[in-house]
C-alpha positions as CSV (number, residue, x, y, z in Angstrom):
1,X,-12.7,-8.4,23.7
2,X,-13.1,-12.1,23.1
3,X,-11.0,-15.1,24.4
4,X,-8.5,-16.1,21.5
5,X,-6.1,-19.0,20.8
6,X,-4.1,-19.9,17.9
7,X,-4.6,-23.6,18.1
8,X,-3.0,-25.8,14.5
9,X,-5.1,-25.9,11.9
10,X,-7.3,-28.6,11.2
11,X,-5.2,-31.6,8.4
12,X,-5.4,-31.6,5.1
13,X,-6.4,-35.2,5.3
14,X,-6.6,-37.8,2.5
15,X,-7.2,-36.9,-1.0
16,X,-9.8,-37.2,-3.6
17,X,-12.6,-36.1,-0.8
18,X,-14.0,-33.2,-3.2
19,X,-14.9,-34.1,-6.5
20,X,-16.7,-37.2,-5.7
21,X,-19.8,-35.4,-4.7
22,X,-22.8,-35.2,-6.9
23,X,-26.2,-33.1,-7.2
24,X,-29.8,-35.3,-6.0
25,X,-32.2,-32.9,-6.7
26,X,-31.9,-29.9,-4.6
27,X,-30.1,-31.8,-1.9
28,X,-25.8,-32.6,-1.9
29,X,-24.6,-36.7,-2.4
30,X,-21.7,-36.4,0.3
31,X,-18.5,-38.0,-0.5
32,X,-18.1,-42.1,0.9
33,X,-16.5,-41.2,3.8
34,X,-19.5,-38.2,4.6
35,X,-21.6,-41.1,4.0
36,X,-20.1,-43.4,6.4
37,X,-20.4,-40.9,8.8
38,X,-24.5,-40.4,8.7
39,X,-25.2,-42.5,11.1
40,X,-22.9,-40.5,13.4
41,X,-25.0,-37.2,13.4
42,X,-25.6,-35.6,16.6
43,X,-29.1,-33.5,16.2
44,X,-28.9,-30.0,17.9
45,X,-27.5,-27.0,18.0
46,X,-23.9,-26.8,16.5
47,X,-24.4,-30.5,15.8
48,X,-21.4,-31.8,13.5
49,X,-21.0,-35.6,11.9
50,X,-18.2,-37.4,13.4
51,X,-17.5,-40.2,10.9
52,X,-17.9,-43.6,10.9
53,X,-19.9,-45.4,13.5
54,X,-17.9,-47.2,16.5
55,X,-14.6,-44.7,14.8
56,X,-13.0,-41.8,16.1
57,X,-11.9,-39.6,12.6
58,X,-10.4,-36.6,12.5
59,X,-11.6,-33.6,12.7
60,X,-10.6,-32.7,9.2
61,X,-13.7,-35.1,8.1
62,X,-16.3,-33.7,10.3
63,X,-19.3,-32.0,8.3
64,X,-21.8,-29.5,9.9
65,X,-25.3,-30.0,8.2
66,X,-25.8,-26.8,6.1
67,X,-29.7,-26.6,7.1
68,X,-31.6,-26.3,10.0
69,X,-33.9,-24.4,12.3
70,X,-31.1,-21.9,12.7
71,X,-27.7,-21.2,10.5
72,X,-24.7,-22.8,10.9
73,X,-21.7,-21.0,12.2
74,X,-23.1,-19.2,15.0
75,X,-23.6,-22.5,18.3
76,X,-21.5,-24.5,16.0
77,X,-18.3,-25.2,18.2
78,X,-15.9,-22.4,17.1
79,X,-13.6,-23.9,14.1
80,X,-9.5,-22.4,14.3
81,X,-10.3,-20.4,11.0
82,X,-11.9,-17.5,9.5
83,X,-12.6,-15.8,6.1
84,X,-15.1,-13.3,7.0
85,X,-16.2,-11.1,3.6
86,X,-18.4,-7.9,3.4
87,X,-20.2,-7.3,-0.2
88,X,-22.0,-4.3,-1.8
89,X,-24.6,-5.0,-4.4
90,X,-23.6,-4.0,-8.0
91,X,-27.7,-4.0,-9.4
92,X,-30.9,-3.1,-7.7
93,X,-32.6,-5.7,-9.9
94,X,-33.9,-7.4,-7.4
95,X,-34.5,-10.9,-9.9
96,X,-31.0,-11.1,-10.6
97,X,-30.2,-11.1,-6.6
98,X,-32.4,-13.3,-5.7
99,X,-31.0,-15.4,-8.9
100,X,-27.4,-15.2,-7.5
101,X,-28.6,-16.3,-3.8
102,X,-30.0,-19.2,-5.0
103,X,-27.3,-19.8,-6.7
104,X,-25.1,-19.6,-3.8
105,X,-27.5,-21.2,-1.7
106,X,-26.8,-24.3,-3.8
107,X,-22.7,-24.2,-4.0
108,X,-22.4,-23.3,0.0
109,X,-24.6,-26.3,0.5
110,X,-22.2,-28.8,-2.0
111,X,-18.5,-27.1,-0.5
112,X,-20.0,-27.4,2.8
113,X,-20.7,-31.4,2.6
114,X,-16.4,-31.3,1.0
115,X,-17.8,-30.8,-2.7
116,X,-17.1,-28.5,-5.6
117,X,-18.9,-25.8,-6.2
118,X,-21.3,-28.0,-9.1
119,X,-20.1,-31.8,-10.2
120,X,-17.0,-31.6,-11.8
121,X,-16.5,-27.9,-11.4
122,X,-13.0,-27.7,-11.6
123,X,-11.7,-30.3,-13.9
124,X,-15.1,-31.2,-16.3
125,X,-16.9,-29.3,-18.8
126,X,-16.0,-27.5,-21.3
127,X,-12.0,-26.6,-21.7
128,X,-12.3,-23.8,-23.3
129,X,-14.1,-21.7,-20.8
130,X,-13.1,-20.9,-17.2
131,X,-13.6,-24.1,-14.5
132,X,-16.9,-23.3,-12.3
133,X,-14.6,-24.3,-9.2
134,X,-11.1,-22.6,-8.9
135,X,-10.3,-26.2,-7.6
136,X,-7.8,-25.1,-4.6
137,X,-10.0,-27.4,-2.2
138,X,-9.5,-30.5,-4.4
139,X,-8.6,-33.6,-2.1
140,X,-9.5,-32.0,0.9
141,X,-12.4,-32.5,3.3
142,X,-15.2,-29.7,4.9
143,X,-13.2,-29.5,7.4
144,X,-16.0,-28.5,9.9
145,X,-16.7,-26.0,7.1
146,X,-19.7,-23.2,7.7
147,X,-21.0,-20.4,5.6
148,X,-23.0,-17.9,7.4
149,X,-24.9,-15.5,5.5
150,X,-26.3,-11.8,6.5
151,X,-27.6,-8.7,4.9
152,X,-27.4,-5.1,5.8
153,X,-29.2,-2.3,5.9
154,X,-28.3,-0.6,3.0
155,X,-29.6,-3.7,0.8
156,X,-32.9,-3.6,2.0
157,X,-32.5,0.4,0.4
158,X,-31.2,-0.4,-2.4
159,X,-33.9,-3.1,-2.9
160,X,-36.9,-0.9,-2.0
161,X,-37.6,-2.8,1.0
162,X,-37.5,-0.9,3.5
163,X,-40.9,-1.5,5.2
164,X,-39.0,-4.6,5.7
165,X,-36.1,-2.7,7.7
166,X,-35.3,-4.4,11.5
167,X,-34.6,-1.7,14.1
168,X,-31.5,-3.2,14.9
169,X,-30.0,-2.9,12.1
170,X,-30.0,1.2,12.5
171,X,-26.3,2.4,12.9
172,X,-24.2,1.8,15.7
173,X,-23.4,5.2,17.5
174,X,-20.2,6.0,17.6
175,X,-17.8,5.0,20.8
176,X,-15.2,7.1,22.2
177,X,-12.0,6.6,20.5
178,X,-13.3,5.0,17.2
179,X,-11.2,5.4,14.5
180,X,-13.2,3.6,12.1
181,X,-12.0,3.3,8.3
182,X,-15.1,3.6,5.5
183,X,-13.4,0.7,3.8
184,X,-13.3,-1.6,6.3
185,X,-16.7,-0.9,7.3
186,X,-20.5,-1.2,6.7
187,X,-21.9,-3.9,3.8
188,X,-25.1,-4.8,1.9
189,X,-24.0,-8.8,2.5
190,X,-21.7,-10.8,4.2
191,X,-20.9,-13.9,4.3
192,X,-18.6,-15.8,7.4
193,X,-16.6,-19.1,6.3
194,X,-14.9,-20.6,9.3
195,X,-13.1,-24.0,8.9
196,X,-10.1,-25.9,10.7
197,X,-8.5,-25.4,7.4
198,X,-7.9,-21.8,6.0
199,X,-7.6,-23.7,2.4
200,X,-11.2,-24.6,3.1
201,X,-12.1,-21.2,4.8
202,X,-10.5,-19.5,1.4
203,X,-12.3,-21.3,-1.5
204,X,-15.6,-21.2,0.1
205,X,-15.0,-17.4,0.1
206,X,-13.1,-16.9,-3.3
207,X,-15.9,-19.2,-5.5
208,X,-18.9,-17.4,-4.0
209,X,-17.1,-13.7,-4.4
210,X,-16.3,-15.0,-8.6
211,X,-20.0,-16.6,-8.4
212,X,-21.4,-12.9,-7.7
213,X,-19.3,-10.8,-10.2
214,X,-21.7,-8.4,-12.1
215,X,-24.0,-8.7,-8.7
216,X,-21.7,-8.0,-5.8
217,X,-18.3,-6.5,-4.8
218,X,-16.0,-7.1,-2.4
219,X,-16.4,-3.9,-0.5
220,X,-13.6,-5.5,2.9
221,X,-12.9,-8.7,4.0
222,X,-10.8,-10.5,6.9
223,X,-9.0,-13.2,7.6
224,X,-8.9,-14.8,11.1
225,X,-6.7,-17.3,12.9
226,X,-7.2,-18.7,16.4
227,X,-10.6,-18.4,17.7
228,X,-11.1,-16.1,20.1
229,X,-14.0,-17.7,22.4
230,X,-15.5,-20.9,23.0
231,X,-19.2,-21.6,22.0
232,X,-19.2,-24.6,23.6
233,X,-19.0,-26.3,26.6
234,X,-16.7,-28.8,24.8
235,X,-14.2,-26.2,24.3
236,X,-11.5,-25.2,26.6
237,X,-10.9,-21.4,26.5
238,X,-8.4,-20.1,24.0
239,X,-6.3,-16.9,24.8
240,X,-6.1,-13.6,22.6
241,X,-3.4,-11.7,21.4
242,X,-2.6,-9.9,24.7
243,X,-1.9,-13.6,26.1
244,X,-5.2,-13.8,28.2
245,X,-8.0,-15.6,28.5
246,X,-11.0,-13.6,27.9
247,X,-15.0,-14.3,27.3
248,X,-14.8,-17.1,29.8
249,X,-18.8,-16.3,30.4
250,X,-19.3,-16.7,27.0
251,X,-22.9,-17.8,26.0
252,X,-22.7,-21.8,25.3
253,X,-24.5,-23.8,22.3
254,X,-26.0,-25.9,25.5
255,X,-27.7,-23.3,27.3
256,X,-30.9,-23.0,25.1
257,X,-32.4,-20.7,27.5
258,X,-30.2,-18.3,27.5
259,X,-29.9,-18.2,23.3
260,X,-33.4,-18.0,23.5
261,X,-33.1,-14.8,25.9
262,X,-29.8,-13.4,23.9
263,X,-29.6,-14.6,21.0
264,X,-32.1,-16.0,18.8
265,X,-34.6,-13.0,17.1
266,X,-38.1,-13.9,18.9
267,X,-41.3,-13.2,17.1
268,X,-42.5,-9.8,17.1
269,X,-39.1,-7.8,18.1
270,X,-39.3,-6.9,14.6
271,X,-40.4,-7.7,10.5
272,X,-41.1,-11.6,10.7
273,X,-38.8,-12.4,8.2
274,X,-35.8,-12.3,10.4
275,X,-37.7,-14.3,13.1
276,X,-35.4,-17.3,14.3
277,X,-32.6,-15.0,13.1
278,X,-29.9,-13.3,15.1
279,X,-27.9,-10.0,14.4
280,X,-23.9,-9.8,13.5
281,X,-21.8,-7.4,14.8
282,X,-18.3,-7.5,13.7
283,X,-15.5,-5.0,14.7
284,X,-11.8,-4.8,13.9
285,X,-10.2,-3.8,17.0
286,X,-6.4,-3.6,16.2
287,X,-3.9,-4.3,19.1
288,X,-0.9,-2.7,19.7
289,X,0.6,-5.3,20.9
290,X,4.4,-4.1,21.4
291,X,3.1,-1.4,24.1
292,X,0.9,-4.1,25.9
293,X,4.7,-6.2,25.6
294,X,6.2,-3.9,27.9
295,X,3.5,-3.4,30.6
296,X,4.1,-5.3,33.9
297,X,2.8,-8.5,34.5
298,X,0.3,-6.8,37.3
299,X,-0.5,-4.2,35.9
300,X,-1.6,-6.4,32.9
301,X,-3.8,-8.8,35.1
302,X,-5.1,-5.7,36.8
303,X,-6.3,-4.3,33.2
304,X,-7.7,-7.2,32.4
305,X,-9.3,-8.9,36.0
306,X,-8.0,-12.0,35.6
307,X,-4.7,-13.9,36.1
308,X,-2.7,-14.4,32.6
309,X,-1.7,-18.3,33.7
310,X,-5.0,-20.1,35.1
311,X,-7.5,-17.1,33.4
312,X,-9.0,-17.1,37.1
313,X,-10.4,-14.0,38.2
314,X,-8.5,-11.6,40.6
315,X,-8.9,-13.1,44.2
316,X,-9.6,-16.4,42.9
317,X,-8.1,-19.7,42.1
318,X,-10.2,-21.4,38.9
319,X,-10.9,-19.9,35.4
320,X,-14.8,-20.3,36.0
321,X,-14.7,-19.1,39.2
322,X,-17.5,-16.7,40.0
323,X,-15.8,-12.7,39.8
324,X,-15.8,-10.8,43.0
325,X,-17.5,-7.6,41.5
326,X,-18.0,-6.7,45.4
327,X,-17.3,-2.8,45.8
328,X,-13.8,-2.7,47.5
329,X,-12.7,-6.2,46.0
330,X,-10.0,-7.4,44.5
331,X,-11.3,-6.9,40.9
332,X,-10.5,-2.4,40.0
333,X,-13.6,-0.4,39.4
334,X,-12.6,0.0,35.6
335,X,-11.1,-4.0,34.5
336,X,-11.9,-5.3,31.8
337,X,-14.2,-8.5,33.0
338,X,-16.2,-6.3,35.6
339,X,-17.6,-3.6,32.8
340,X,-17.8,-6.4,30.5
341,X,-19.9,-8.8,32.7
342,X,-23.7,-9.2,33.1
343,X,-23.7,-8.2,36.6
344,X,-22.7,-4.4,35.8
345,X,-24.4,-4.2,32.4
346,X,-27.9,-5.2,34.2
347,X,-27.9,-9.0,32.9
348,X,-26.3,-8.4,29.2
349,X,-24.9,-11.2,27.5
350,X,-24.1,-11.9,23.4
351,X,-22.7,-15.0,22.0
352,X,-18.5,-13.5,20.9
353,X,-17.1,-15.6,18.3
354,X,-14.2,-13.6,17.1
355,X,-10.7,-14.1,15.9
356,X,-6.7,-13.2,16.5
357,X,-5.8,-11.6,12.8
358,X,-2.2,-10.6,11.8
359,X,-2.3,-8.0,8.7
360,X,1.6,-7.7,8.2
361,X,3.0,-4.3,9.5
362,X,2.1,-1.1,9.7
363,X,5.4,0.2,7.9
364,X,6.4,1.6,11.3
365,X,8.0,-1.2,12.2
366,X,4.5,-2.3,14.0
367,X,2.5,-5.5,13.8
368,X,-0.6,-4.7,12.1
369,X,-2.5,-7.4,14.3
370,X,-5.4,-8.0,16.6
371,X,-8.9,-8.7,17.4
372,X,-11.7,-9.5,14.7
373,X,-14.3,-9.0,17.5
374,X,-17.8,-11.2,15.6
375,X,-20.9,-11.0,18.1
376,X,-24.1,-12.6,17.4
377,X,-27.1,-11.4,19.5
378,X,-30.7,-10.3,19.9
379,X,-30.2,-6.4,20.1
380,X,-27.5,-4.9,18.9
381,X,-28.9,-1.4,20.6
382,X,-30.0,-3.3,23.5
383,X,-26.9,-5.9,24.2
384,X,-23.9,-4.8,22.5
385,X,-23.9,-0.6,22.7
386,X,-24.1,-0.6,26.5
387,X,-21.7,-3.2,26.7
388,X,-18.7,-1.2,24.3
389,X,-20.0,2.4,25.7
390,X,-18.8,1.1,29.0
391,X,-15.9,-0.1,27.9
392,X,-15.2,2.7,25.9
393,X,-15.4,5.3,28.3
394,X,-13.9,3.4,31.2
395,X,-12.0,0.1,30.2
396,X,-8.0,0.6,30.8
397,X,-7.5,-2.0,28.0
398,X,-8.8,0.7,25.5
399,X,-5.6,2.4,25.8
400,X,-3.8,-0.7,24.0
401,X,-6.5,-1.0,20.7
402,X,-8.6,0.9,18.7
403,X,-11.6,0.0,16.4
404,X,-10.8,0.3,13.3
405,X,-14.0,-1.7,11.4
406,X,-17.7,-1.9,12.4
407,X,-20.4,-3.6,10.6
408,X,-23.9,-4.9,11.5
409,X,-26.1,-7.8,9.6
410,X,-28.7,-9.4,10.2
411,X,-28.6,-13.4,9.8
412,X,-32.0,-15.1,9.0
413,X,-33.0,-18.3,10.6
414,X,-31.8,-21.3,9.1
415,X,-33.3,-22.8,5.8
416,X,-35.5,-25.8,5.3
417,X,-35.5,-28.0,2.3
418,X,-35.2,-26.0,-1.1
419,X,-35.0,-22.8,0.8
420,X,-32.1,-20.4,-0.3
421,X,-30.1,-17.5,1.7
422,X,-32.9,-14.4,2.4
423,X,-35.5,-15.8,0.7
424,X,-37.9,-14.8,4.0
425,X,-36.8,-11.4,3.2
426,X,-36.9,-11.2,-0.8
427,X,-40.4,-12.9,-0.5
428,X,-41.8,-11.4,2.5
C-alpha cells in the first residue's frame, strides 16, 4: 500500500480563467495569466509552470505542459485529487476510434492549459443544441491538471491488433484473498485526471466520457482524495487511511536512473509502439478501517514496520532512515515495509501514485473506504506480481483490506507536436 494524505484541495482561484482560451492551429492559446507564467517553465520531468516571473502564485494557476517525451501524470509531483475512469469500446471501427482520440487529444490538451473543451464551448454556438463544454470548470484554473491516457488488452482484440499485444499487459494472476468485482475491473481505455481541485479533476472526466458516447462506455470509475505517495522529492510524505506513512522509498521524478530501470518501457521489451511508455496497474483495495481502529498502537506499528508519529522505521529515529531488514531485528519477518521493500523482493521498485477514496457505507453501518492503489512500472509480471504475491501470502496488514478492483494499461510515451493519444499504436 501507498503513503496517503488528505491535504486541502487546491483554490478555486479567480474567475474568468477558462473561456479566454483560443485554438492556434493544433496547439492551445493559454489564458493571460498561463501566459505570464511562460517564462516560468521548469523543463524536465513532472515540470509544472509557476506563474509570473519574480511571483510566487498559487498553486491553483500552475499548468503542467500536456506534451512531452513522456505523459503527464506519472513524475508530475502528485496533485491532492483523482478521477480515475475505465472505458470499453462500443465499435470495432477502428476510423471512428482513432477519430474520437484525436478528438480528445485536442480537448485534454485545451482543459489542461484551464480552457474549455473548444472556444466557447459552454456558453457560444448554437442555443439550440447542447454546449460542447458542460461548463462546471468556468472561472477556474488547470489547477495542476493532467490527463493520462492507457489502453488495455482487450482493445487491441477488439481492434485486430493483436500482433501488436505487449506481454505485460497479459492478466494478473490471481492473489490470495482477492475478492475482485467484474465491474470494477479490467478496461479497453482509461483515462487518469488528477488535479488540486476535484471540480477540475471532474470536468476533465465528465466532457471526455460525453465526447466518447456512441464510441466508449463507462465500464467503472473512481474517485480519489489525498494522495497516497510522493513522486517527488519536493514532497513530504502524506499518510493513508490506516494513519501511516507508507511508500517512503517511493521512486522520485529526480532519480532518472532509476525510471529508466523501473519505469520507463525500454526498446525492445516489447512491440515498439509502447517504447518510452510505462504500464498502469490500478487496484481497489478497500480498508476496513473500524477493525484496524481498535488494534493497539504496537501492534499497528508492528504490522506496518514503522512508527505511526515520525513514519521512521522500527529501531530507528528518522522517516528515511535506512530499514533494519537484519534477520532477528527489530522489523517482524512478515511487516509490511520489509516484504514490500527492494531488499527482499531482489531490487523491485515501481513508481505508487495512489489515493485514500471514501465510497459512502457499506449498509452495515461500515465505511466503504480505502486505498485506490495506481502503480506505473516497467513489468507488471516482473515488478508488481512478486511484490503483492508476498504480500498476499504473508503481509499481516492483508487481514485489514481486500482487493476489490484490478486493472492493467499500458500508457504510450508522451506525444510530440500534432500527435494524438495511441496514435503509435493505431498506426504502427
Amino acid at each position: 500500500m501507498g503513503a496517503a494524505g488528505s491535504g486541502p484541495a487546491g483554490g478555486r482561484g479567480r474567475a474568468g480563467v477558462r473561456g479566454r482560451a483560443g485554438v492556434r492551429g493544433a496547439g492551445v492559446r493559454l489564458s493571460r495569466r498561463a501566459l505570464l507564467g511562460a517564462g516560468a517553465v521548469a523543463v524536465g520531468a513532472g515540470a509544472v509552470a509557476c506563474g509570473a516571473p519574480g511571483a510566487a502564485p498559487a498553486a491553483a494557476d500552475r499548468v503542467v505542459p500536456f506534451r512531452g517525451a513522456h505523459q503527464a501524470g506519472i513524475v508530475t509531483p502528485a496533485q491532492d485529487r483523482l478521477h480515475f475512469v475505465a472505458l470499453d469500446l462500443t465499435t470495432t471501427d477502428r476510423s471512428r476510434v482513432v477519430a474520437l482520440l484525436r478528438e480528445w487529444t485536442a480537448a485534454a490538451e485545451r482543459m489542461t492549459a484551464g480552457a474549455e473543451t473548444t472556444p466557447g464551448g459552454a456558453t457560444g454556438g448554437n442555443p439550440y443544441a447542447p454546449p460542447e463544454d458542460t461548463g462546471e470548470a468556468l472561472g477556474l484554473p488547470a489547477s495542476s491538471l493532467t490527463l493520462t491516457f492507457g489502453v488495455g488488452a482487450s482493445l487491441l482484440t477488439k481492434l485486430g491488433l493483436e500482433a501488436q499485444l505487449p506481454a505485460g499487459l497479459a492478466e494478473l494472476p490471481r492473489f490470495a484473498g482477492d475478492r475482485l468485482d467484474p465491474a470494477l475491473s479490467g478496461g479497453d481505455l482509461c483515462i487518469q485526471a488528477c488535479a488540486d481541485d476535484p471540480q477540475v479533476a471532474v470536468h476533465a472526466v465528465r466532457n471526455l466520457v460525453r465526447t466518447g458516447f456512441g464510441t466508449t462506455a463507462v465500464r467503472w470509475s473512481q474517485l480519489g482524495f489525498g494522495r497516497t505517495s510522493s513522486t517527488s522529492t519536493a514532497q513530504a510524505t502524506p499518510r493513508n487511511l490506516f494513519g501511516f506513512k507508507d511508500g517512503t522509498n517511493n521512486l522520485k521524478a529526480e532519480d532518472p536512473d532509476a525510471l529508466r530501470e523501473h519505469l520507463w518501457v525500454a526498446p525492445g521489451d516489447g512491440p515498439a509502439w509502447l517504447d518510452g511508455g510505462t504500464y498502469l496497474v490500478a487496484r481497489r483495495i478497500r480498508m476496513h478501517v473500524e477493525i484496524w481502529d481498535r488494534t493497539s498502537l504496537a501492534e499497528q506499528e508492528t504490522i506496518v514496520g514503522r512508527t505511526k508519529g515520525s513514519g521512521a522505521p522500527l529501531g530507528g529515529t528518522g522517516e528515511f532512515d535506512v530499514a533494519d531488514l537484519s534477520p532477528g531485528g527489530p522489523i517482524d519477518v512478515n511487516a509490511h515495509i520489509r516484504l514490500a521493500s527492494a531488499q527482499e523482493l531482489g531490487g523491485v521498485k515501481i513508481l505508487r501514485r495512489g489515493y485514500n477514496f471514501v465510497d459512502g457505507s457499506d449498509g452495515q453501518g461500515h465505511l466503504n473506504a480505502g486505498l485506490f492503489f495506481v502503480a506505473f512500472l516497467r513489468d507488471p509480471h516482473a515488478q508488481f506480481v512478486p511484490m503483492q504475491q508476498a504480500l498476499a501470502r504473508h503481509d499481516v496488514l492483508m487481514e485489514y483490506v481486500e482487493h476489490t478492483g484490478s486493472a492493467v494499461f499500458a500508457c504510450p510515451a508522451g506525444l510530440g507536436e500534432g500527435a494524438y493519444w495511441g496514435q503509435s499504436l493505431l498506426e504502427a
